[in-house]
N, C-alpha and C positions, 0 to 999 in steps of 0.2 A: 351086844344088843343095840348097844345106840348106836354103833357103825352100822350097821347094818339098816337101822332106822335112816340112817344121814343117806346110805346110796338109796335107799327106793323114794325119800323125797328128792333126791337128786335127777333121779330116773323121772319121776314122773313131772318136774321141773322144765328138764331137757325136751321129752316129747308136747309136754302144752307149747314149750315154745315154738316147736318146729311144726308144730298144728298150725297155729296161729300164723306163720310164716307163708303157710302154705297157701294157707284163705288169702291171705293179703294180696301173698303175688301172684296167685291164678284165678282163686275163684269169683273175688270181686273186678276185676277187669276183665275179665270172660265174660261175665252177667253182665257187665258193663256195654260190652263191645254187642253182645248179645242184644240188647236192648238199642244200642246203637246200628244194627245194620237193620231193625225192622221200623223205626221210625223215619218219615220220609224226608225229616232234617237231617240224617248223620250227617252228611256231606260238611257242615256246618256246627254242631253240635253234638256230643257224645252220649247224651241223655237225656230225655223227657224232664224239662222243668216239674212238671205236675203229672200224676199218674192218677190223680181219683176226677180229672176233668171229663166230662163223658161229650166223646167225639161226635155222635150223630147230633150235638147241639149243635156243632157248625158247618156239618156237613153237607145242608144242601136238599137233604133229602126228602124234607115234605115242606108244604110251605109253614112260614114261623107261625107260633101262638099269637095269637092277637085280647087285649083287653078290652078291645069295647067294641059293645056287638052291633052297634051302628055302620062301621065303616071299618078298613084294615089302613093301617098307619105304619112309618117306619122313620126311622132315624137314619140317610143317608149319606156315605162319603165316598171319595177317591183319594187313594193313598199308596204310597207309594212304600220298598219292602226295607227301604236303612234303618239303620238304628238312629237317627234322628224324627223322619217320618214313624216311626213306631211309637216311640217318645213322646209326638205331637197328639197320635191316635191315640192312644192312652187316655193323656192327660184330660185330653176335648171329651172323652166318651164318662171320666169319671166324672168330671164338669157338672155334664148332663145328668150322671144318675144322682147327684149330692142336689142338684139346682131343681129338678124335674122330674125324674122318669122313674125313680126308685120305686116310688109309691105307686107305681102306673103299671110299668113295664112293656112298654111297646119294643118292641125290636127294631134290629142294627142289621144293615145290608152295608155290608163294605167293597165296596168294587176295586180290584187291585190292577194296577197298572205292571208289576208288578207281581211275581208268586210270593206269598209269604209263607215263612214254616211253619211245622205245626205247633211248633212254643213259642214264635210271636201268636198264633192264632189263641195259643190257650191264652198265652198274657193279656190278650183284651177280653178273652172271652169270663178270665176271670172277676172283671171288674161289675159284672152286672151281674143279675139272674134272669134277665129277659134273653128272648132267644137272637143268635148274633148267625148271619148268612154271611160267608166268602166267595165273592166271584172272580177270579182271576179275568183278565180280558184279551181276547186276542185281537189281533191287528186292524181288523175288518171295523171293530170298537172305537178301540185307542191307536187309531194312526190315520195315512190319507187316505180320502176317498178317492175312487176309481176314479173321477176327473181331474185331479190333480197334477197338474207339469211339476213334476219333481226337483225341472232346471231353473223351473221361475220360482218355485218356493224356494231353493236354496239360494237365489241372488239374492229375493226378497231379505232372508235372513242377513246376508252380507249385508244389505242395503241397509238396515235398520239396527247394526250395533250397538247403536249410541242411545237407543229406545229401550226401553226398559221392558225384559222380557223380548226385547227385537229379535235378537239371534236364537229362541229357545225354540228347539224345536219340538219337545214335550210341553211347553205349555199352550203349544198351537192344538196339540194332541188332547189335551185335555178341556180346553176352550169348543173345542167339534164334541169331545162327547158329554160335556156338561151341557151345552147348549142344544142340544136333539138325538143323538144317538142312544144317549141313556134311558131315554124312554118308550124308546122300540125293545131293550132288554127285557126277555123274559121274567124275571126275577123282579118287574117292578108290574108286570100285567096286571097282577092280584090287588095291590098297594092304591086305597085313592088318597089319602092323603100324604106326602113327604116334607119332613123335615130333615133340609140340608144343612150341613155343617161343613165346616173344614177344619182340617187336623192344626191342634192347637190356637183355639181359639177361643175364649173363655164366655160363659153365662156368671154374670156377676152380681146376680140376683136371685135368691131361692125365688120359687114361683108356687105359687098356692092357688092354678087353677091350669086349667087342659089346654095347652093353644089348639089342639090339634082339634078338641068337641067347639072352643069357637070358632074355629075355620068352618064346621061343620054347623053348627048352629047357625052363624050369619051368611053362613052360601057364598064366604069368598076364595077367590080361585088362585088369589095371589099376596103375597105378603112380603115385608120388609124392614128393617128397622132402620138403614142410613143409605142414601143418596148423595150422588158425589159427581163431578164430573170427569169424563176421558180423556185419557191423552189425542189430542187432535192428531196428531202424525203417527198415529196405529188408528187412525179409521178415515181416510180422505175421501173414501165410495160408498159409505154402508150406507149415508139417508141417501144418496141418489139410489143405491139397491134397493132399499125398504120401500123408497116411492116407487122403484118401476110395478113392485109385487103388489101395491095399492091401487095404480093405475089397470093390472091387469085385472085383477080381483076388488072388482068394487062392491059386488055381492059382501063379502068378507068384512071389509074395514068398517071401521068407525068413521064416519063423515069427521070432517073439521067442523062443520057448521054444527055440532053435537054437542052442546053445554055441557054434559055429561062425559064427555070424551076424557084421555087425558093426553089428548095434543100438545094441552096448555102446557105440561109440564117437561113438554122437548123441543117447544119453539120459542123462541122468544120475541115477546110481545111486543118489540119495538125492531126488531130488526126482521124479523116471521124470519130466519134461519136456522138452523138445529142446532142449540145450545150444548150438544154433547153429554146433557143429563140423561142418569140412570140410574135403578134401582141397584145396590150391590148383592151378589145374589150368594154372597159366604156363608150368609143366615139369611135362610129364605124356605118358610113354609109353604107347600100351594097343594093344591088339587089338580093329582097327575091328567084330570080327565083332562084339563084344559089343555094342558103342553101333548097329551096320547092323542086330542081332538082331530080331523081334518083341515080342519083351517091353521091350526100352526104346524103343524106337520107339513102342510103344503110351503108355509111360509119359511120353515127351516130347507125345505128341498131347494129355495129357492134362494139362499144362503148358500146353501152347500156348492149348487152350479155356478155363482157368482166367484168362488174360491179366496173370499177375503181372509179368510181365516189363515190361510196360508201366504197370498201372494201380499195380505199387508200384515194386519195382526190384531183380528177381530177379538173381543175377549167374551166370554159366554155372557157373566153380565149385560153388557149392552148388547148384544141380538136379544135375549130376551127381552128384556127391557122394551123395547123397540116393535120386539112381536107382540108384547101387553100393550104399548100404544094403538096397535093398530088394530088388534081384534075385541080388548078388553075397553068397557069405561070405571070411570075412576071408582065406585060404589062397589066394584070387583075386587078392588085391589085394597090392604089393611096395612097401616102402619103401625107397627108394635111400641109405641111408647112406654107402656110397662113392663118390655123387659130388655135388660140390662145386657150388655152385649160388647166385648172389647176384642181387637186381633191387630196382631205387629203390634201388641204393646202401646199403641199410640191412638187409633182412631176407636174411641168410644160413645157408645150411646149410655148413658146412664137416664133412668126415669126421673121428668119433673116432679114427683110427687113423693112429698117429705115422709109420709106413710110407705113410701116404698122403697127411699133410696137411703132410708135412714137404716135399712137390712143390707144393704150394698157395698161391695167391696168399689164403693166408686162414686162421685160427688159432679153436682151438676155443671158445675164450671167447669168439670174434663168434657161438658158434653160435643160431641162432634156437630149438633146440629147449629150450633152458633159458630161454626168454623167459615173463614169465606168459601172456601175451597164446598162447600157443603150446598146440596141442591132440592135440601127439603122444601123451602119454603117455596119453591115455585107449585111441589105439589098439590 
């Protein structure tokens, strides 16, 4: 009796094994592989990071929820699909939901230079609960315009090695669609306020009020927290360009004789030459009407024909900068000293105000605005 007991636990010892053998080595990599050829990363990945993420959040398909019934608002970047850039997106997008936006929830429009998969898309799209839009971009976006000599942009590029950013020919590509192309995109028609970021770059300050219902409250069209000057040998033609388009369009500009203006803060008062200040537009709030407007639309067309962007190495910062001189006056334009703002680890605005930077991963003597290099105080 107890032999007999010993083979049929024997027996059914031997087949659980060979069960379990079975599952191991076919049916979980079947279901695997299964899973893997309907997701439109397999090429790259064998499996869905997350399976309870619900897709039509970033797919595009209606426009995003919006929190305040005033105005539609969004949180804007371009980014690129490595695992560095993914890294940056991240980090900058939780920044925001920890510093601002959790308690809000405005939406994320991500414009991709770049396709990204659909488990980078869940990995950001996990970080918040507000709705996240992915736009990949095709060429006509992110690359040269139809006038472009292809042979004078690639000397140019030879020519400026030694410039920083000189030879890149992605961030000429991205300087053209941050600076006017982006706001011919669909996916921003609906949006009048944006707030821009770039990937990895920190809010170093919780915030306990809406920048986006002050921009809306105070009717301004343009915003910034640090100004700084450019390198002179990536712009040798832009103020002669900016002036021919103020000469042709005088209808448009802002007179210099305008107290109001803010000339004051790109010429300089003893030499009347273009001092090369500009607003930096890494962190930079506005009112899409202004940049969707026909007067800088026309002012970027006339940018675009000019080809500095390519033939030296315009950066989107100063053409805007530069199109806000000319169409905006200063009362337009808001500087954010209350909140806290660092990128490359090095250039920071921290708030004067002990009240506020005493919540601050950051201390006023890191401030960039007492840097020489810094072109606040002309404004």
């Amino acid at each position: 009796m107890a032999l007999r007991s010993f083979y049929q636990k024997t027996i059914v010892r031997t087949a659980f094994f060979f069960t379990v053998l079975f599952f191991c080595s076919y049916l979980i990599p079947h279901n695997l592989s299964l899973r893997s050829l309907s997701s439109p990363s397999s090429s790259s990945t064998r499996y869905s990071i997350s399976s309870n993420v619900d897709p039509t959040r970033w797919s595009n398909a209606s426009q995003p929820r919006q929190p305040n019934p005033h105005f539609n608002a969004a949180y804007v970047t371009l980014t690129k699909s490595d695992a560095e850039s993914l890294g940056n997106l991240r980090k900058t997008i939780r920044n925001l939901e920890d510093s601002v936006n959790r308690e809000r929830g405005y939406p994320y429009i991500i414009f991709c230079s770049e396709p990204l998969s659909r488990d980078s898309r869940e990995l950001v799209r996990a970080l918040t609960h507000a709705d996240v839009e992915f736009y990949d971009l095709d060429s006509t976006m992110y690359g040269y315009s139809d006038t472009v000599d292809l042979d004078k942009a690639a000397e140019a590029r030879r020519r400026m090695s030694d410039v920083i950013f000189g030879d890149d020919e992605n961030y000429r590509f991205a300087s053209r669609f941050m600076a006017g192309v982006i706001f011919r995109h669909p996916a921003l028609q609906h949006i009048d306020y944006y707030w821009r970021f770039e990937t990895g770059t920190e809010y170093v300050c919780p915030l306990d009020f809406d920048p986006f219902q002050y921009m809306y409250d105070h009717q301004k069209k343009l915003s910034f927290s640090m100004a700084l000057y450019e390198y002179e040998e990536t712009i040798p033609t832009l103020f002669t360009t900016i002036m021919e388009f103020a000469n042709m369009n005088p209808d448009l500009v802002q007179p210099m004789a305008n107290k109001n203006s803010l000339w004051h803060f790109i010429i300089d008062s003893e030499t009347k030459v273009f001092n090369r200040c500009h607003f930096w537009s890494n962190f930079q709030i506005a009112d899409l009407n202004f940049f969707r407007g026909e007067a800088y639309q026309a002012y970027f067309d006339h940018i675009e024909k000019a080809g500095g962007i390519f033939y030296e190495r315009w950066g989107d910062p100063v053409i805007q900068s530069l199109g806000a001189v000319l169409l905006l006056e200063k009362n337009d334009v808001h500087f954010w000293d209350n909140i806290g703002y660092r990128v490359a680890d090095y250039f920071t605005h921290c708030p004067s105000d002990k009240a506020l930077y005493k919540k601050c991963s950051c201390r006023p003597e890191q401030n960039f605005d007492f840097d020489g290099y810094s072109c606040l105080r002309y404004f």
